[in-house]
N, C-alpha and C positions, 0 to 999 in steps of 0.2 A: 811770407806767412810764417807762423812761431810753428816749429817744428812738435811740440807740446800743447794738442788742445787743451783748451779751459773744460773742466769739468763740468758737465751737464748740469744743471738745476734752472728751478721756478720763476728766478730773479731775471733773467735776462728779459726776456717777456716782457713787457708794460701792456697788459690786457685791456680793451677798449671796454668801458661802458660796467666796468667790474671791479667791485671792492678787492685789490689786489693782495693787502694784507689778508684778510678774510678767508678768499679762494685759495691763498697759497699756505695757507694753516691746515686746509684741510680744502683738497682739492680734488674735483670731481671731473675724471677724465674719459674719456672717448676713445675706439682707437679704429676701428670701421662701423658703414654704415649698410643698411639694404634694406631697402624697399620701405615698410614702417618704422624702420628700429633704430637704431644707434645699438652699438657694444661695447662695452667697457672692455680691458684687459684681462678681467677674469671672465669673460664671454656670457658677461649678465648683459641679457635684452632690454633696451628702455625706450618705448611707444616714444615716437615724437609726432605731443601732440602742438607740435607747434610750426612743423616743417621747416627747419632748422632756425629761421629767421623769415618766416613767412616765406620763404627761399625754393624748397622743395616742391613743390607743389605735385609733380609726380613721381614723390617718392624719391629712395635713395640709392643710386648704383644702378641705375637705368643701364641697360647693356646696351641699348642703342644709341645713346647720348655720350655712353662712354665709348665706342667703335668710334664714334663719330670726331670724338676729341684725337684719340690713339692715331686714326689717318692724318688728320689734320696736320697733326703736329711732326710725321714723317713725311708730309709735302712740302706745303707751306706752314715754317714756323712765326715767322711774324715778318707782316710787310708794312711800310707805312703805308694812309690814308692820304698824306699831304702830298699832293701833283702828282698821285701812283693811284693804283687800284688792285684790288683782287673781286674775282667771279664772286666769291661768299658774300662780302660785304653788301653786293648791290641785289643779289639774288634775296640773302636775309631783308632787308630794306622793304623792296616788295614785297615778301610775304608778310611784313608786320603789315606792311599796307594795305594788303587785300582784310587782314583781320579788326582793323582799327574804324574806326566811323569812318563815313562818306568823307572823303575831302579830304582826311587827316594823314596822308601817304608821304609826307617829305620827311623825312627819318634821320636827326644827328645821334649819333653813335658814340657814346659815355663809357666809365667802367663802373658807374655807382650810383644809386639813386641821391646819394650828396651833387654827384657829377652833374645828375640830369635835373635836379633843383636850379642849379644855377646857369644851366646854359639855359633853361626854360627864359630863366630871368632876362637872361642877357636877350637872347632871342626876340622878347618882347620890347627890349627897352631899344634895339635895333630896328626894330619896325616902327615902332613910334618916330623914330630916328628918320628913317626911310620914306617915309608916308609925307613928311614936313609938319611933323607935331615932336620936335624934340623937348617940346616943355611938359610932355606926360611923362613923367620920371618917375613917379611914387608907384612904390609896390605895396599892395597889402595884403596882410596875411591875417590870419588868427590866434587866438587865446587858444591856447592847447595845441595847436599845431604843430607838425616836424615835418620838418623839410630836411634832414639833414644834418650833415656837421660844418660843411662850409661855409664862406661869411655870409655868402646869399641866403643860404638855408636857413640859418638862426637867426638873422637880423629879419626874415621872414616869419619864420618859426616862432610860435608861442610858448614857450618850455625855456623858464627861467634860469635853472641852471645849467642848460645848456648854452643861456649866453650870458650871465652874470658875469664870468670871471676876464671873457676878451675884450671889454672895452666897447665904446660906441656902435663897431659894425656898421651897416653901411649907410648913407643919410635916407631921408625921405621914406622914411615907413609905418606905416599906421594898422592898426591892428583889429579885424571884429571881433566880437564876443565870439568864446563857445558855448556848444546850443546843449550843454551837457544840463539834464534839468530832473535831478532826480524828484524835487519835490512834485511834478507835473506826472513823472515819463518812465517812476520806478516799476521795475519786473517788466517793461513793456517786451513783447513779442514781433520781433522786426522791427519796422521804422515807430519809432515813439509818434503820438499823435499831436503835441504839444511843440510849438517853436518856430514853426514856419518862418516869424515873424522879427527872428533872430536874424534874420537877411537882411530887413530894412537897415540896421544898423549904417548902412552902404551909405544908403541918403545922409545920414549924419556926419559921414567920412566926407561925403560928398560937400555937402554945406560948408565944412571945416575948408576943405585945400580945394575946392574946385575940380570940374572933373575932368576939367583941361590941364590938369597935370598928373590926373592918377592914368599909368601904363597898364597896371596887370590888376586883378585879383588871382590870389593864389590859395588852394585848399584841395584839403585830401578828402574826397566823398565820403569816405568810410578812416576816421582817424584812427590809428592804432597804439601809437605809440606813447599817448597820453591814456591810452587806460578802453580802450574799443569803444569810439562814441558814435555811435549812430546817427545819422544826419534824421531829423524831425522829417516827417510828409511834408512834401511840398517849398523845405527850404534850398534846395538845390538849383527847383524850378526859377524860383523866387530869385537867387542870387541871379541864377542866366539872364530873369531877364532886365533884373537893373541894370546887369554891365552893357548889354546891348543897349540899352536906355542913355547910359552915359558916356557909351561909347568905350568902355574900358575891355579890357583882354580878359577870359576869364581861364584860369591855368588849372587843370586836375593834376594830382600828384598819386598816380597811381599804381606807386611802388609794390604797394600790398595789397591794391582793389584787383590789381589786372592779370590776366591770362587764369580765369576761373573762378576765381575767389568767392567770387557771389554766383555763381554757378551762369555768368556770361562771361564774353571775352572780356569785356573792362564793363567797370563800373557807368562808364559813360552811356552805356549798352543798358544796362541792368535798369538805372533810373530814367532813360531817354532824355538824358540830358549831352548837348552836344559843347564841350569848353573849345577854347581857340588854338592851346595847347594844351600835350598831355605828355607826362613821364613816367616812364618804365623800369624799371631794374629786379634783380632775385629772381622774382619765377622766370625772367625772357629765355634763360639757361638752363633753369631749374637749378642754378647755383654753381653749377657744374666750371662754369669758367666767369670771374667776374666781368658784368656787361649792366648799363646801363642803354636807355634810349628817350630822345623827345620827338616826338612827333608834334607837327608844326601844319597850320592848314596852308592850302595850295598857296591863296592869299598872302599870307605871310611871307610865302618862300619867292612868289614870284615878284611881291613888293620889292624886299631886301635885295635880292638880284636886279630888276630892273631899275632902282636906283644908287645903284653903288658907284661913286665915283673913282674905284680902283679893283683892280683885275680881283682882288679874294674881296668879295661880299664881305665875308662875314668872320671877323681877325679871331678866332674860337677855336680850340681842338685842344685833342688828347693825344700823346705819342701812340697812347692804344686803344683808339677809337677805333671801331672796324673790326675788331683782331681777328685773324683768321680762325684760333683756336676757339673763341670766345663766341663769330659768326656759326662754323662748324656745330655745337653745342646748339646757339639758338634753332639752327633748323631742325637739329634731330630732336631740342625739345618740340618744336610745333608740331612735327610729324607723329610724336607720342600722344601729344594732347588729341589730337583730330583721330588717330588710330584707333585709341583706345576710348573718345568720347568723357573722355574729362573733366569738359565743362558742365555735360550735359549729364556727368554724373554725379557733381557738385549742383546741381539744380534738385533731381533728385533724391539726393539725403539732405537736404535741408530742411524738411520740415522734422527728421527724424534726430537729428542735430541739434534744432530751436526744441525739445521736445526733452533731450536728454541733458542739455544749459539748464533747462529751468527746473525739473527735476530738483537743483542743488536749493531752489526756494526752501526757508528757512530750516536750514542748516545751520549750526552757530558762525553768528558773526555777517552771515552776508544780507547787505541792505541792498545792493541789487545784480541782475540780470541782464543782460546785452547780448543780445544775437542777430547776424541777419548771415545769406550764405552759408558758407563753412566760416564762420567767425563766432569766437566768443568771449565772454567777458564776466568773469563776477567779480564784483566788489564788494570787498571788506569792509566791516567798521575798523579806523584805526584804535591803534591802542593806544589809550590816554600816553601820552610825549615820548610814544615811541613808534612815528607813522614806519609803514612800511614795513615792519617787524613781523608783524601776522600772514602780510603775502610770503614773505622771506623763507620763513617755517613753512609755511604750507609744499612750497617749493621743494625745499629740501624733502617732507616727507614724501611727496611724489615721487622724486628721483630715487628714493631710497626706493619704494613700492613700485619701477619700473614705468614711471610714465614722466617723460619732459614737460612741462608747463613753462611760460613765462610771467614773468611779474615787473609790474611797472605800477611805483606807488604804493598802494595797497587794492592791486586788480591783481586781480589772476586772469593773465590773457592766452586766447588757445587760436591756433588755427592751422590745422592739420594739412598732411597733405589731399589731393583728392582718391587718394587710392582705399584712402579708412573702409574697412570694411564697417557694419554695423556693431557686432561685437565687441569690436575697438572702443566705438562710439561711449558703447556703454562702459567700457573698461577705463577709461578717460575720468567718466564722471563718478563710477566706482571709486577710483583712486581717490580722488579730490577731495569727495565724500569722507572717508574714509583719515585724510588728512586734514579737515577741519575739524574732524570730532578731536584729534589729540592737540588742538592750540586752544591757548587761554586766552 
């Protein structure tokens, strides 16, 4: 090693998902967090109304989730998964299962909802495999959809330049509409009433390739990352029951619906809709250690097992799948969530949430409104040939005024943790307010 460190600065960093020139011009830093807040360096408080990345969900510096890490890591610091075990791993396992829909208990263990996109895939495309149907290969996803950054993810993934610049990605994949329908579904309160019918699309997919080759559909109940689009009444239902119609898998991606979001444990809960697989990540930790997970029905798991022509099922894994640190975190988050009623507090301010979203109804500049849960969403008109510029500012003005917001597009998206007291609530939409009156 060089006796002579290199000088500290901005450049080393290649930051994800962030104008790097931009943010290192003028850069806006963090340096602990607790409970609602983040702190800057000069010990200015700033609400995150965004729970870091949808991430936090109880909040920031949990003492018990932090105990939980601290042991962890003076026992056992990291053991493999592969032909070994630890207690955490299979203990974590079941409690997501006793929390997940009926049936849905077989639990592979990721570090990322990118992670848990593509083993879903892979999962599905193994059971088709297993069953004696390996000609259902095509996966399909959605127009506006994220799944991710891996090739599964984006080659599924609706979100153009997230996959414009890698090339082909993977074969066989076809795409539905998104059911985002401002001219039907603008300022709607909760699920928009217009779209259902945005599901058929399937039949079409279907007539196209046959449905003796589509494996999966894949789709986030509650999109987020395209701008918080709310699934239509009854297009959820609608999708179940084509795939069961054509026999196809249907896969939830419920990186951001699960562990409260919509004030149940996952979204699959929320709409009484049951998929074939589902995936996890951010809140299973509450962020605290990164962890993904898929959950898999019995079906699936005991298919792939009982027809495997070689001792490992299923050729798939992560060096830190399992991790002790990462298990440790998930149980002392569940133990917080069930302690303190979190979900069931998240059900609770939600009508006082969809109440204080739409409050921002004409404000300058915003054409519409999206709430369901603790989830929010306003969109901007953009600025004639400068899209995304009006969220951008608005952003900044927040932060400057003490509240984190996210933007994607030209949406300003929010989803706090469930700890928001109501005051917050309204301090959230205060700000916002307050940062669209200064944009042109």
């Amino acid at each position: 090693m060089p006796d002579t460190p290199r000088p500290n600065s901005l450049d080393a960093f290649w930051m994800p998902f962030t104008p790097n020139r931009a943010f290192k011009a003028d850069p806006r830093m963090v340096v602990r967090a607790e409970g609602m807040h983040y702190y800057t360096s000069d010990n200015r408080a700033i609400l995150d109304a965004t729970s870091g990345l949808w991430c936090c969900a109880a909040g920031h510096a949990r003492p018990r989730i932090v105990e939980a890490i601290r042991q962890a890591a003076g026992e056992l610091d990291y053991a493999t998964n592969f032909n070994l075990g630890h207690p955490s791993a299979f203990e974590f396992a079941n409690r997501l299962g006793a929390l997940l829909p009926d049936g849905m208990d077989r639990v592979f263990f990721t570090n990322s909802g990118s992670e848990s996109a593509d083993t879903a895939l892979k999962i599905a495309l193994a059971y088709q495999k297993a069953r004696g149907k390996p000609g259902k290969f095509r996966l399909i996803g959605r127009e506006r959809g994220y799944h991710g950054t891996n090739f599964g993810g984006i080659s599924v993934g609706g979100i153009v330049r997230n996959r414009m610049t890698f090339g082909p990605g993977i074969a066989g994949v076809d795409h539905l509409p998104h059911t985002h329908d401002i001219g039907r579904n603008a300022f709607s309160r909760g699920q928009p009433a217009h779209g259902a019918d945005f599901a058929d699309a399937l039949e079409r997919i279907v007539q196209l390739h046959d449905a003796s080759t589509i494996a999966a559909v894949m789709v986030e109940p509650v999109a987020g990352s395209t701008g918080v689009l709310i699934p239509p009444k009854g297009y959820l239902q609608r999708l179940r029951e084509l795939c069961s119609k054509h026999d196809i898998l249907l896969i939830f991606d419920e990186v951001i619906t699960g562990f409260g979001r919509l004030g149940a444990p996952f979204a699959a809960h929320y709409f009484d809709v049951k998929p074939d697989i589902l995936t996890m990540a951010k809140a299973i930790t509450n962020a605290a250690v990164p962890m993904g997970a898929v959950a898999a029905s019995r079906e699936i798991y005991d298919t792939i097992l009982a027809n495997s022509d070689t001792p490992i099922e299923l050729f798939h894994g992560y060096t830190t799948s399992g991790h002790p640190l990462a298990c440790a975190a998930g149980l002392a988050t569940l133990d917080t969530y069930r302690d303190e009623g979190l979900f069931e507090r998240a059900a609770e301010l939600a009508p006082y949430w969809e109440d204080a979203m739409h409050s921002l109804k004409g404000e300058p500049h915003v054409i519409d409104i999206r709430n369901l849960g603790l989830i929010g969403g306003v969109e901007l008109e953009p600025r004639p040939g400068a899209a995304t510029a009006r969220a951008l500012e608005a952003f900044k003005h927040c932060f400057d005024a003490g509240v984190l917001i996210r933007v994607t597009g030209d949406i300003l998206a929010f989803s706090p943790p469930l700890i928001i007291e109501r005051s917050q609530i309204a301090q959230i939409a205060d700000t916002v307010r307050g940062a669209l009156a200064k944009i042109a």
